[in-house]
C-alpha positions in Angstrom: 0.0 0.0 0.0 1.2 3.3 -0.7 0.8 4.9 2.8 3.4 1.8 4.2 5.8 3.2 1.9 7.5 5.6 4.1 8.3 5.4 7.7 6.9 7.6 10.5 8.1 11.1 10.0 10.1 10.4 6.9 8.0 12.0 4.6 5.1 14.4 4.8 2.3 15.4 2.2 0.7 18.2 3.1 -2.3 20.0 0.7 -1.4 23.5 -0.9 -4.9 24.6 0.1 -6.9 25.7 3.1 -9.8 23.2 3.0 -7.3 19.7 2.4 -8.5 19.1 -1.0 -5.5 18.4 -3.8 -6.4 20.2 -7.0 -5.3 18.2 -9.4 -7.6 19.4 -12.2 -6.3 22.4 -14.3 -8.7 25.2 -15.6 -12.8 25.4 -15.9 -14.5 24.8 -18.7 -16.0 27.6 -20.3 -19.9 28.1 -19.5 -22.1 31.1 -21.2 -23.8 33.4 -18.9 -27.5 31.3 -18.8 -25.5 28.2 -17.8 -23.4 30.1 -15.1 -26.8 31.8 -13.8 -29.0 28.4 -13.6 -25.7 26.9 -11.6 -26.0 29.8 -9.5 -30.0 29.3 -9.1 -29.2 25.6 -8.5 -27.0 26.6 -5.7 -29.0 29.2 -4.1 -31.7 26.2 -4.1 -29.0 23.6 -2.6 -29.8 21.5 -5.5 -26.4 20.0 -5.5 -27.5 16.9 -7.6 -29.0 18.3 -10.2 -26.0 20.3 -10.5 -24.0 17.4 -10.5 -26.3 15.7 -13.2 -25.9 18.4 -15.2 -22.0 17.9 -15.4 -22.5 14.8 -15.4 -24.8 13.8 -18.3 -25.3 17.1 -20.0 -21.6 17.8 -19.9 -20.4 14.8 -20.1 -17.3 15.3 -17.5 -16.2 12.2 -15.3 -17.6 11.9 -11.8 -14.4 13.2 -10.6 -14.5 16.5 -12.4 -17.9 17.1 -12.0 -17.3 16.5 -7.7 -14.4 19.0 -8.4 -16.8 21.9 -10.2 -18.9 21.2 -7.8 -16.9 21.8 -5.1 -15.2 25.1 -6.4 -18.8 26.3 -7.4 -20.1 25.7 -3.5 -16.9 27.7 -2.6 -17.4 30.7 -5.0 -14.2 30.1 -7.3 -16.0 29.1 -10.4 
């Protein structure tokens, strides 16, 4: 297993950001401004998984990046 690769002390990963997440995805995609408003309504509403659908099967972005968008959009950096 990875984590049994180094010993106690020996090496330490620390995240580059505040709230522990790695980002390992680089840029957003680009959205017009009715997409970037009904994410907006669909936050205000806290309808998190019909935000995710929308990434999801409208989009068409992995699981993974869709969790990520969603995560930056619920922290305002999207």
């Amino acid at each position: 297993m990875p984590e049994d690769m180094f010993c106690m002390g020996q090496r330490k990963i620390t995240p580059a950001y505040r709230d522990g997440w790695f980002r390992i995805f680089k840029g957003y995609p680009k959205m017009s401004a009715n997409v970037r408003q009904m994410l907006i309504e669909f936050l205000k509403e806290e309808q998190f998984g019909r935000i995710l659908i929308f990434f999801t099967g409208q989009c068409g972005f992995d699981d993974d990046y869709s969790e990520f968008l969603l995560r930056e959009l619920i922290e305002g950096k999207l």
